[in-house]
N, C-alpha and C positions, 0 to 999 in steps of 0.2 A: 317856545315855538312861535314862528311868524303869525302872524292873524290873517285870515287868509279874505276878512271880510272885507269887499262886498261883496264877494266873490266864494261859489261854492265850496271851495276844499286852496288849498294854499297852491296844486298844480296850475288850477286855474289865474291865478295870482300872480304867480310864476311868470305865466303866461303874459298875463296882462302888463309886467311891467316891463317888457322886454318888446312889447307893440302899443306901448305907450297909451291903452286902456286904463277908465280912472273907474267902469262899471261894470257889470257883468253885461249892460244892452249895448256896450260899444264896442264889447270883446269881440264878436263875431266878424265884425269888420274890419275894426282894426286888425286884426288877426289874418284877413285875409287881403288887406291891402300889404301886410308886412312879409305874408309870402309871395306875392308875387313878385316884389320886389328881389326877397330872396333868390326866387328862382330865376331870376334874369340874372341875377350875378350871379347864380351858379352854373350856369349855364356856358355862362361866358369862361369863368373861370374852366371849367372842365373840356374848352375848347382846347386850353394850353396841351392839351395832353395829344399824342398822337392818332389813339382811339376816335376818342370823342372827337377831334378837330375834324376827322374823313366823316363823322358821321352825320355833324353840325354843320357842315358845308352847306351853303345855299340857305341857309334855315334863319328863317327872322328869329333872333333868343329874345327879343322883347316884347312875350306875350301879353297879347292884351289880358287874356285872362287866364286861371287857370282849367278852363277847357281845352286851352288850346295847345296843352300840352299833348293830348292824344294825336296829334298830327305826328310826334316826333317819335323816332322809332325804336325798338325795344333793346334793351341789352341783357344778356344771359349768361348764365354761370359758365358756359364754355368760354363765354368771353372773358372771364376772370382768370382763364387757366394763363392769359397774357397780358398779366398786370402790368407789365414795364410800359407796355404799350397808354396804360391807363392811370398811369400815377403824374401826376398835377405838383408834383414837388422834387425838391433836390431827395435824393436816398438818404442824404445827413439830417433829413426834417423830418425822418421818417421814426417815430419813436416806437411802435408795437409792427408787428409784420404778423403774420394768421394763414397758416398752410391750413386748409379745410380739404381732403380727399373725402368725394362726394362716396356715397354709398355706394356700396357695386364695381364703383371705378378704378380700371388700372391704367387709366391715363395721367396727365398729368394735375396736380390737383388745383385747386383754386386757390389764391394766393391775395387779401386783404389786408392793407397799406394804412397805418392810422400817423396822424403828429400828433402831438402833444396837445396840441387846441381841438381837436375831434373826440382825444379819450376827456377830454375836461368840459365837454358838451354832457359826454355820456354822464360822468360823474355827478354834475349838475344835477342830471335828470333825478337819478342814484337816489341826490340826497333831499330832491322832493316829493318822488313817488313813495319811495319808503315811508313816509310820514303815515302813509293810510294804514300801519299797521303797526310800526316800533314809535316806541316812547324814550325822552332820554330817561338814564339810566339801563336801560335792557339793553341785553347782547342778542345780533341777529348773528346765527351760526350758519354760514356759508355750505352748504353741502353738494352743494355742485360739483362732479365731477371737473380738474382742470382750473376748477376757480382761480386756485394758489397761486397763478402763474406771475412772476412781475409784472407789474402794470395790466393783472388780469380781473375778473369780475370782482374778489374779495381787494381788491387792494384799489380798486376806482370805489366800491362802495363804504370802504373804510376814508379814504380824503375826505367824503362826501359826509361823512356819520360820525364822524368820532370829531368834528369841531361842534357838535348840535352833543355832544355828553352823550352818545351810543358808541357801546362796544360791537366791533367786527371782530368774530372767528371764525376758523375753519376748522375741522375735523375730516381727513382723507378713511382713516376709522369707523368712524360712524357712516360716514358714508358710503363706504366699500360695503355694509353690512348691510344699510337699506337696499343699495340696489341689489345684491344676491338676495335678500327677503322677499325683494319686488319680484322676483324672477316663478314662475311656477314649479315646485319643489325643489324652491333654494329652501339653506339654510336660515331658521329661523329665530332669532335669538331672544331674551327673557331682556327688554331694558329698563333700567329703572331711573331716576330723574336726572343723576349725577350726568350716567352716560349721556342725554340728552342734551340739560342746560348747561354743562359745563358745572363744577367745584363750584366756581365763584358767582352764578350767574345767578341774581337774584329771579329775573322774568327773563325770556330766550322767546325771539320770532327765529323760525326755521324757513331758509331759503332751501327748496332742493327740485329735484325731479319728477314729475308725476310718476314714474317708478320707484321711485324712494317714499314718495307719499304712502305707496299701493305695500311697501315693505314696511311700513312705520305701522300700519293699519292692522298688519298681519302680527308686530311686534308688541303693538299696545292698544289691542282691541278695545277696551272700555276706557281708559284715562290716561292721561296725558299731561303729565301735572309737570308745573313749572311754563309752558309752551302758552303764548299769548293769540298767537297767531301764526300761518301760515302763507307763503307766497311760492308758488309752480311756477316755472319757467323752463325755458329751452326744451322745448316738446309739447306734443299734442294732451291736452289735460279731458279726460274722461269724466262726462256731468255724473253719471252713476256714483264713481271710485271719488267724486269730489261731495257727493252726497253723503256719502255715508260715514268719511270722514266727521263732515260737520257735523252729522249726528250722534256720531260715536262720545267726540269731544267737545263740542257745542261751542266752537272756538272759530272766526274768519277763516279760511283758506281761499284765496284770492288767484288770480292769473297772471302772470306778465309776457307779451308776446314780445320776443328781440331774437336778433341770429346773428353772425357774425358779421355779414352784409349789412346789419341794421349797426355797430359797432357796440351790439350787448344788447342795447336798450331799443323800444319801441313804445310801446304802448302799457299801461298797467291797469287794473281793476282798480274799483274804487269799493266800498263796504256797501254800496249801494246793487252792486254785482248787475247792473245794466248797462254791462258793454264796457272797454277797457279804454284808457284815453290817453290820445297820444303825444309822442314828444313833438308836438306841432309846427314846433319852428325849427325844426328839422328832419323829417320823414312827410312827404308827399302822398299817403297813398291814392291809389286806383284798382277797383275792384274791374278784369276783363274777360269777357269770353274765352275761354281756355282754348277753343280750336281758332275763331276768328282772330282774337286779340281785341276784337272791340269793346270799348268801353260800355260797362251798365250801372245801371243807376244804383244809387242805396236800395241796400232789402234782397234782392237778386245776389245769390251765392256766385261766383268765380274767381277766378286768379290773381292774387294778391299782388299788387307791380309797386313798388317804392321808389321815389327820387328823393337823395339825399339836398337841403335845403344848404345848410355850412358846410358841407365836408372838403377838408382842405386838403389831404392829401390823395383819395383816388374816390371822386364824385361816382355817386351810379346815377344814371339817366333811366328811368322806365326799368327800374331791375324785373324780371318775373322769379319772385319767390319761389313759386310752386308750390303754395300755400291756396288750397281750396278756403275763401272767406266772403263772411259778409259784412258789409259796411252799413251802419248807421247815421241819418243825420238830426233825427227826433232828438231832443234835451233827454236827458239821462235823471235817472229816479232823483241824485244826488242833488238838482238843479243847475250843473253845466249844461250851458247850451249848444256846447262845442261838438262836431262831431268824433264819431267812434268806432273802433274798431267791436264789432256786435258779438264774432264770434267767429274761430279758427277751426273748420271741419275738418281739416286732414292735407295730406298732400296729394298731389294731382300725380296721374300715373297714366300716359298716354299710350291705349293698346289696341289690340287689333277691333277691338269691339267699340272703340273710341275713347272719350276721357273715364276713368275712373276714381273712384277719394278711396285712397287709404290710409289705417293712421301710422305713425314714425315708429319707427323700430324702438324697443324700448331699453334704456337705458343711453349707454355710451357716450362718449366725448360734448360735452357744450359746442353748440354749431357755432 
């Protein structure tokens, strides 16, 4: 495995060689002169589209910093429902395509454009974040609902793992059986290690659901044998149900924050569990006011807004999530000093009584 020194954990590493940092006191800068460079070219780039060109009109894209991206105005998941308008490439450059119908909705759904060089961004990430938890040799078993899909989460984290000597699998099985376990009088079932790591699996990290988690919990109350570790994604993860877990089996269970707008990947936890770190040279975030849209500082919980930094074939400018969060910029227990995402409270839900947080529906399709 890469040495990740001088540098906290190998993300940071990552990082640093890619902004052309030689120490962890130059990362912060370097880091932030390399995205604003980014974001002027991407800026520009997602002019070509006919979206973004009406919306960029008049607008200086060679920010001096990035504050001064909050001048530029926001784009939202309705506006995804008319992706042509928003795709930055030929259709033939277009390698994954992503129908997302939003919860509730019987409109037309949102519709997410990736090439080739955006899912290999992702994969990247894939096969650095996962280090904080699989080792070569171990298989990580894929249980994500949808994962399977060509060129879908188990098949970008497989590129990414199986040259570093990790096995990727899936099990639609075992997974169909956490989330009914997950469910309040689902069925529950007796597992023992085979069903878990797999026949051949000498150690197994499990990717799945905080629903699947909450089914696994209900299936293997005291032991967990075989299982190195844990990573939750695509949903809102419960500290309580993530507590008791580690107690139960006395093993990492970790977070990774991504949606299908982030193209999978975002942000991951590190063993250090102060706050999750993100894919920095490519997601922007902004933490804002949910009713104003103004920008607030770190520490202050609001609306999680993303700009993508490379995204080659359909850029988001100021996406709003709808992700109630809060952003950190203090150094992390780990010793990056990069900032973080702290912590994902729920989703924002605008009602007659004003903003409200509530958490995601449980279970269901990878957003």
């Amino acid at each position: 495995m890469p040495d990740s020194a001088p540098f906290a954990h190998d993300l940071d590493a990552w990082l640093a060689r890619q902004c052309g940092a030689r120490t962890t006191q130059e990362l912060c800068a370097r880091l932030a002169q390399r995205r604003r460079e980014l974001l002027t070219a991407q800026l520009r780039h997602a002019a070509r589209s006919r979206f973004h060109a009406r919306r960029l009109s008049g607008q200086d894209v060679a920010l001096s910093s990035l504050d001064d991206l909050s001048r530029l105005p926001f784009t939202t998941a309705d506006d995804l429902r008319r992706w042509e308008d928003m795709l930055c490439v030929s259709l033939s450059e277009v390698e994954r395509m992503v129908t997302v119908q939003t919860s509730g909705s019987t409109g037309t759904p949102k519709r997410l454009a990736f090439s080739l060089r955006d899912l290999a961004r992702t994969r990247d990430f894939f096969a650095v974040g996962m280090r904080f938890l699989i080792r070569p040799g171990q298989t990580l078993r894929v249980l994500l609902p949808g994962a399977h899909r060509p060129q879908g989460i188990a098949d970008l984290l497989r590129q990414g793992l199986e040259p570093q000597g990790m096995t990727v699998a899936t099990d639609e099985r075992l997974a169909a059986v956490l989330l009914e376990a997950g469910d309040e009088g689902g069925q529950v079932l007796p597992l023992r290690r085979d069903d878990i790591c797999g026949l051949d699996a000498a150690a197994c990290v499990l990717l799945l659901l905080p629903q699947q988690l909450r089914g696994l919990l209900r299936c293997c109350p005291s032991a967990l044998p075989g299982v190195s570790g844990i990573l939750c994604a695509a949903d809102w993860l419960d500290h309580d149900l993530r507590t008791a877990a580690r107690q139960a089996w006395g093993i990492p269970v970790l977070e990774h924050y991504g949606s299908t707008e982030s193209a999978f990947a975002g942000a991951v936890e590190c063993p250090a569990c102060d706050g999750l770190h993100w894919q920095a040279l490519d997601l922007l975030p902004e933490v804002v006011d949910p009713l104003s849209g103004e920008p607030l500082p770190p520490g202050q919980p609001g609306e999680l807004v993303l700009t993508t930094l490379q995204r080659e074939a359909l850029p988001l400018i100021r996406y709003r999530t709808g992700d109630m969060a809060v952003l950190a910029e203090t150094p992390c227990a780990c010793g990056s000093p990069l900032p973080r995402l702290q912590r994902v409270l729920g989703r924002i839900v605008h009602g007659p009584n004003g903003v409200e947080v509530t958490h995601p529906r449980k279970g269901g399709p990878v957003r």
